[in-house]
N, C-alpha and C positions, 0 to 999 in steps of 0.2 A: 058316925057313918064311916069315916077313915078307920076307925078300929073293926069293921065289919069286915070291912071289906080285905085289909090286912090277914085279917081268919080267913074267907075265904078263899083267898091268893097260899095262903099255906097251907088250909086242907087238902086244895086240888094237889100240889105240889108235893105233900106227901103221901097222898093217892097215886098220882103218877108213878113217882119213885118205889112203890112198894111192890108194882105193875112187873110181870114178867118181859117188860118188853126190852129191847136190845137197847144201848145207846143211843145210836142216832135218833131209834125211834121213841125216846123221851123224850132229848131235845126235842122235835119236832112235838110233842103233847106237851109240851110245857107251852108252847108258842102259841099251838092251836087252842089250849083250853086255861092254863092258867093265866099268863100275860092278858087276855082280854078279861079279865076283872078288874082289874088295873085300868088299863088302855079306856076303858069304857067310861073310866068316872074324870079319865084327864080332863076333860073340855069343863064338865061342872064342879067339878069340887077342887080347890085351889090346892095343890101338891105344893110344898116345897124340894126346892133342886136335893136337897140333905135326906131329904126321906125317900124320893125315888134312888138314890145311889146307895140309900140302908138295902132297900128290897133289892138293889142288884147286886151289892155286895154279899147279904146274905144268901141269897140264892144262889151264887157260885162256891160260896161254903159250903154249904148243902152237898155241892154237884160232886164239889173236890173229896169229900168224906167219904161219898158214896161211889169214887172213883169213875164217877161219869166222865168229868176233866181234865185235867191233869192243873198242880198248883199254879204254874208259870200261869195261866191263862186268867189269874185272878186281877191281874194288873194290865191298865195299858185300855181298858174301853173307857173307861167313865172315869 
């Protein structure tokens, strides 16, 4: 189930990303449509703390690649 849902959280995400839409307005589709794939399975399926900081770490790689972010911003949440 975790590996499902993994794929899903990266389909959306490079859906998103392939999207004409401006910066902020990824951030903000990342939030609205990927992060709740994720979010949705926290209460039932037992995450560890190592694997949610893989998917945020990863996902700011993502962000910094594709010049959504800028690199400084990779450090310093989690």
């Amino acid at each position: 189930m975790k590996e499902r849902l993994k794929q899903e959280y990266n389909r959306k995400l490079r859906m998103i990303l392939k999207s004409e839409l401006n910066a902020r307005n990824k951030i903000t589709a990342i939030g609205a449509l990927a992060v709740p794939v994720l979010r949705y399975s926290l209460g039932i399926i037992n995450w560890r703390i190592e694997d949610i900081k893989k998917f945020d770490k990863k996902t700011r790689e993502i962000l910094t690649t594709k010049c959504i972010i800028q690199k400084q911003t990779l450090t310093g949440y989690m």
